[in-house]
N, C-alpha and C positions, 0 to 999 in steps of 0.2 A: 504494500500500500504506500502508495506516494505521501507527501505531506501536505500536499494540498487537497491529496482528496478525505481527509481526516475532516470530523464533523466539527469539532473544534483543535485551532491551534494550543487553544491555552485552557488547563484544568479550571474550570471555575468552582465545582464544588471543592475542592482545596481552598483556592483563595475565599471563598465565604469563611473557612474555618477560620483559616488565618486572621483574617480583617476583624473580627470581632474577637478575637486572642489577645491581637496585639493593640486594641483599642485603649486601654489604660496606660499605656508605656509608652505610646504615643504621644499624647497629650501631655503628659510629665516630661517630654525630652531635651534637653539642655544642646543652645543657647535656645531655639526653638521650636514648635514640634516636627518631630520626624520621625523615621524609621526605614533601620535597613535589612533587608530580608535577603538571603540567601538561596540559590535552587530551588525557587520556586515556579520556573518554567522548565521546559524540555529541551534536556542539550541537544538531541538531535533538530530543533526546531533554529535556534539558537543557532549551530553549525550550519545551518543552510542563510541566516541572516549575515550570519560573518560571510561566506562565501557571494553573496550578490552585495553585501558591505564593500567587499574588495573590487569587485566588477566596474564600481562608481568610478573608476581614474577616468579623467576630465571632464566630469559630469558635475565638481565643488563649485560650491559659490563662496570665494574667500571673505575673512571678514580680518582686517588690520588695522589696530591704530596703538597705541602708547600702553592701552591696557589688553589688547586680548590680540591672538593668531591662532585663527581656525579655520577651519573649513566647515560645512553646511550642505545638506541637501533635503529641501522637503516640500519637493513638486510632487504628487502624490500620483503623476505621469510618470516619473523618470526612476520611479522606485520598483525594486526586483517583487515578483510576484509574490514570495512568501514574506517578504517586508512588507509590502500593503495590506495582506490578507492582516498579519500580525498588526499591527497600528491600529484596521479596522476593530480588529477584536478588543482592541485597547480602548477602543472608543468608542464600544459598544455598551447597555443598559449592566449585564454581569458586571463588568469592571468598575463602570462608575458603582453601582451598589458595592463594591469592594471598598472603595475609594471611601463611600459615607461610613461603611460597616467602620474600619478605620481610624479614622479624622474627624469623625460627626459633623462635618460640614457636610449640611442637605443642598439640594438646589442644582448639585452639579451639573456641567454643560462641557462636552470634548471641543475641540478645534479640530474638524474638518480642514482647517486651511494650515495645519501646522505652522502656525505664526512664530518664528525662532523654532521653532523643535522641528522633530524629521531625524535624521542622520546627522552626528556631529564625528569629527574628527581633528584629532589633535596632533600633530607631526613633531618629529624634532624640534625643539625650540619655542613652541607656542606655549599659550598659558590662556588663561582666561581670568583676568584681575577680579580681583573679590566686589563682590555687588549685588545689589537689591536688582528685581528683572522688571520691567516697563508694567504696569496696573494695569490696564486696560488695551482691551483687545480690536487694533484700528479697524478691524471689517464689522464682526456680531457686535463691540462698543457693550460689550461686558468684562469681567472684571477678574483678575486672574488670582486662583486662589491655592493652587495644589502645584507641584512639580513633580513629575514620575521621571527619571532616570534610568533607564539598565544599560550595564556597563556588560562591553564583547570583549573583553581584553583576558584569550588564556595565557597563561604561564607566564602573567606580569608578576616583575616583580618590585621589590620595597624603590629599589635604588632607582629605576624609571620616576619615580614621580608622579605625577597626576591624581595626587587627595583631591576627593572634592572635602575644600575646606567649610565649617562652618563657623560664622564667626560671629562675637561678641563686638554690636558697634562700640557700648559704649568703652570695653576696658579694651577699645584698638589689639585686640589676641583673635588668636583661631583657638576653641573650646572643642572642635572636634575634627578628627582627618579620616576620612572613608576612600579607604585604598577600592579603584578600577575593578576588582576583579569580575572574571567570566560570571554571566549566570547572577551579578546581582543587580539588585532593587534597592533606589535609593527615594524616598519619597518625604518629603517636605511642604508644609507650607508657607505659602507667599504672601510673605507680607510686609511694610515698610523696614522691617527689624530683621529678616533673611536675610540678611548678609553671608556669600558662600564664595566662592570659584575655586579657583586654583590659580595661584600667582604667583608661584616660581615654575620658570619655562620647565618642559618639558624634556628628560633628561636619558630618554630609551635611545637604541638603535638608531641609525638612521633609515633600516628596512623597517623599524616600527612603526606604529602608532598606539594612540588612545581611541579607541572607539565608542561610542554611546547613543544611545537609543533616547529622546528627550518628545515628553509629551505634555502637556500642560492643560488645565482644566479651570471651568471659571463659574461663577455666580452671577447672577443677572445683579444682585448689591453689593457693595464691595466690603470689606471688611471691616469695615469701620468710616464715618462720615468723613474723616480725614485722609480716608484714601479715593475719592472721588473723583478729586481733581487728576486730571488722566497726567502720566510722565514716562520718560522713555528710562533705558537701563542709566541706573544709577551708580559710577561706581566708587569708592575709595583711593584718594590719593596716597601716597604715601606718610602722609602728615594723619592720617584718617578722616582728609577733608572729602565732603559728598562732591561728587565732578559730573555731572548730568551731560554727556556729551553731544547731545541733540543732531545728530546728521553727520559726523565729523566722521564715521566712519564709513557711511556710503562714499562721502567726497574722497576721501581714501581709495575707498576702494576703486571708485569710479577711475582717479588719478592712475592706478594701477594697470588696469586696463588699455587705457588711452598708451600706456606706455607701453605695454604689450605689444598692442597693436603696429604700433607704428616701428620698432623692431623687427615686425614681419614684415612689413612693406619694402 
């Protein structure tokens, strides 16, 4: 039996267990709530998403400026077939009832348009500076309340790098580092005080990377009347100053390009 022709990709009677196991220790989790779960999907499922993961070479949408070097993909066209089928399942009624079972945030709503999420990919040298992620969502103009992560990365290991950090704004520290590995689940919520990334470059291979599956989920109200007011990624300076970059890294990127291009000519 192929994997696609499988009724579902992903156990959900499992994660029901889960999501209301792990609801109390959620909610307790320091600096903010979260939780990381382990083998909770199927490696052979997994192994076919790394192998159309890999297939992306020249299909990235870079993304560069002072604080982050990644790449991106989350045209829901250009994605390998067990990659869409799995996302849709992510963002289907099972999951989100996972998500509340969980978090106790009702209301839940997926991104069909994978707004920032989709395929992320980390290369030698990148990072992604610690930061709050943009509230509101520019197409549906609701409001972002969850972050689902799963990391593809087998046989990483310590000295590569790539925690995702979580950090404490006010005493400027990282409170927690969740090592990439294969097979996990990293999920969080978003909210002005999530402060996370990873912000010392990227330190594997140069045939390596970081790999990660990034899904994001939101509320028609936002978490609070002071997060209303819509803003884009917010991130920390080195001083622990808030740095709202507003566009600065499309014009980057755009710059990049342009200079691309005209090397080829």
């Amino acid at each position: 039996m192929t994997i696609l022709s499988r009724e579902h990709l992903i156990d959900f009677n499992q994660l029901k267990k889960v999501g209301k196991h792990l609801n109390e220790k959620y909610g307790s989790a320091s600096p903010f709530p979260h939780r990381v779960i382990d083998d909770i999907f199927a490696d052979k499922v997994l192994d076919e998403i790394v192998a159309e993961f890999d297939g992306q070479a020249g299909k990235w949408h870079e993304f560069e400026s002072k604080y982050e070097k990644k790449l991106q993909e989350s045209a829901d066209e250009k994605l390998g077939p067990v990659t869409r089928r799995f996302i849709h399942e992510l963002n289907s009624a099972p999951f989100i009832n996972f998500l509340h079972d969980l978090t106790g945030i009702e209301g839940l709503i997926p991104d069909p348009y994978l707004i920032g999420g989709g395929l992320h990919k980390i290369e030698q040298g990148g990072k992604l500076g610690v930061h709050v992620d943009f509230n509101q969502h520019s197409k549906m103009k609701v409001y972002r309340r969850i972050n689902v992560i799963l990391y593809l990365n087998k046989g990483w290991k310590e000295e590569y790098g790539g925690h995702l950090e979580l950090w404490d704004k006010a005493e400027f520290q990282c409170i927690k580092k969740i090592t990439p590995l294969f097979n996990r689940l990293a999920i969080f919520n978003t909210t002005s005080t999530s402060y996370h990334g990873h912000p010392v470059p990227l330190n594997c291979p140069q045939e390596c990377c970081r790999r990660s599956l990034a899904l994001y989920y939101y509320t028609v109200a936002p978490e609070s009347e002071g997060q209303r007011k819509p803003h884009s990624t917010i991130f920390l300076d080195k001083h622990g100053r808030e740095d709202e970059l507003k566009g600065s890294t499309f014009s980057q990127r755009l710059v990049k390009r342009l200079k691309s291009y005209i090397n080829r000519i």
